[in-house]
C-alpha positions in Angstrom: 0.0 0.0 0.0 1.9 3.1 -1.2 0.8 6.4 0.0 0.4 8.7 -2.4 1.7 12.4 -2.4 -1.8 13.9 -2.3 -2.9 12.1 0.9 0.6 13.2 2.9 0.3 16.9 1.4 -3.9 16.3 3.2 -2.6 15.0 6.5 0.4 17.8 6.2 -2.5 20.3 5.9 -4.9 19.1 8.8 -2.2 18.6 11.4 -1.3 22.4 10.2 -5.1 23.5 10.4 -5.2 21.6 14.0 -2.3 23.1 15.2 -3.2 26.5 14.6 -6.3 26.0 15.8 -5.1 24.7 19.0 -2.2 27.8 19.4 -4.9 30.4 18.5 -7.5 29.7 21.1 -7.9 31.3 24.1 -6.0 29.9 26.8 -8.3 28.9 29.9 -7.5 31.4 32.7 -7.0 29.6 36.2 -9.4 30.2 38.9 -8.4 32.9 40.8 -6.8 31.5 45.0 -8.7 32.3 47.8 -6.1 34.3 49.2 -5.3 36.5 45.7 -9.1 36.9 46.7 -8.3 37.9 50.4 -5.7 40.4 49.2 -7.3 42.3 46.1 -10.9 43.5 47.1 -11.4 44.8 44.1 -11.0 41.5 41.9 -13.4 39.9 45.3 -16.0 42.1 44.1 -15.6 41.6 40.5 -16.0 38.1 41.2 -18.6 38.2 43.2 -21.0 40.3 41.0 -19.7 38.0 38.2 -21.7 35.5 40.7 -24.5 37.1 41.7 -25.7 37.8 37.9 -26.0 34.5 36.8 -26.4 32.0 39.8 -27.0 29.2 38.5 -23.5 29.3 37.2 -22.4 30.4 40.3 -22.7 27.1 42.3 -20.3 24.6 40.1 -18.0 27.6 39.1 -15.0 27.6 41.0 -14.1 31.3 41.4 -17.4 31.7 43.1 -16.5 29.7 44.9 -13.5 30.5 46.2 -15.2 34.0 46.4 -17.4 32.9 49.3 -14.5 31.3 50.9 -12.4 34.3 51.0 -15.3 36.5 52.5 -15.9 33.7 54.8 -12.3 34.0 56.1 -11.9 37.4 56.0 -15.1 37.8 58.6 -13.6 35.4 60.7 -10.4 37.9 61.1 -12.6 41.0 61.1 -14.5 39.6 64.3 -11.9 39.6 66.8 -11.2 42.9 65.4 -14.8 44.5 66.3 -14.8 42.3 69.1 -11.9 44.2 70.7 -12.9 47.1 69.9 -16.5 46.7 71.3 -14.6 45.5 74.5 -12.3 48.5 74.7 -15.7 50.7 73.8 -17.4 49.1 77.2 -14.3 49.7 79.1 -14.1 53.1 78.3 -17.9 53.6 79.4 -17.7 52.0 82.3 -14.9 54.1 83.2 -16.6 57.0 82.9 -19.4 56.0 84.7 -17.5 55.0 87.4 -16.0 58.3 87.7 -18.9 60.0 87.4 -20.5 58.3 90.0 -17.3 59.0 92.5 -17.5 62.4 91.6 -20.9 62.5 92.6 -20.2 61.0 95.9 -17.6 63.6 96.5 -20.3 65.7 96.1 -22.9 64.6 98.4 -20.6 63.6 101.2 -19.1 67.5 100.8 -22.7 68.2 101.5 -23.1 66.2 104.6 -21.9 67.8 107.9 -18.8 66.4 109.2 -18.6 64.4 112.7 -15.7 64.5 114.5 -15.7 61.7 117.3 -13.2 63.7 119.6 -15.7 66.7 120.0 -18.8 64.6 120.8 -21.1 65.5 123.5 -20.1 62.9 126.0 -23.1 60.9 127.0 -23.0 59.0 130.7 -22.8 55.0 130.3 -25.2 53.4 132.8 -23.5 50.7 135.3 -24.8 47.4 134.7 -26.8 46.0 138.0 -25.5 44.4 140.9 -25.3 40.6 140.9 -26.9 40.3 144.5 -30.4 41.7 142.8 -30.7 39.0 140.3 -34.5 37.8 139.7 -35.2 35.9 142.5 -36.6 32.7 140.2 -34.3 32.3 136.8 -34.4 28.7 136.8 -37.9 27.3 137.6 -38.5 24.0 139.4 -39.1 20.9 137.2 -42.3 19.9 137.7 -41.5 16.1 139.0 -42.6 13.3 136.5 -44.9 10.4 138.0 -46.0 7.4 136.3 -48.9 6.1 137.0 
């Protein structure tokens, strides 16, 4: 079986046709990494209204995907953050509070007149009884059990 010059010039031609074809297409673009994501805002928005117009695409593609992770992660690190900050907020208001409210003590004890125990009016302590004019009857007789 001899191959004739036409049919190598047609396989020549196809594998040149195939080739091009192959070289000019687009190449596929790699799904963009949850933390390229984390660190460009910008392209996290993109994405994600990329997402949110068709969303039925949106579940199997990849970069949505990744989208939701990255917003995932990144309110996981902004919560400690607020968290603090709430705590140092409460801190700072209970603070003041507690100043005020010593301030305001201040205020009403300045209003109060001042004792001073050495210049007391001396009052006279009564002497306790005598022990000879006890109750005549403290302990009372037991009444005396019979049987019968």
């Amino acid at each position: 079986m001899q191959i004739s010059i036409k049919s190598i010039i047609a396989c020549g031609c196809l594998g040149a046709v195939m080739t091009a074809t192959v070289a000019c297409s687009p190449r596929r673009i790699p799904p963009t990494t949850v933390t390229d994501l984390m660190e460009d805002r910008v392209m996290l928005d993109g994405v994600l209204m990329k997402c949110n117009q068709n969303p039925s695409k949106a579940r199997t593609d990849s970069d949505c995907i990744n989208a939701r992770i990255a917003i995932e992660r990144l309110a996981s690190q902004n919560e400690p953050a607020e968290e603090a900050k709430r705590a140092e907020e409460f801190e700072r208001s209970r603070e003041q509070r507690r100043l005020a409210q010593e301030k305001q003590r201040q205020e009403e004890e300045a209003k109060k007149p001042k004792m001073d125990a050495y210049h007391l009016p001396l009052v006279p302590v009564e002497p306790p009884p005598p022990a000879h004019e006890a109750p005549a009857n403290l302990n009372p007789p037991m009444a005396s059990q019979s049987n019968p």
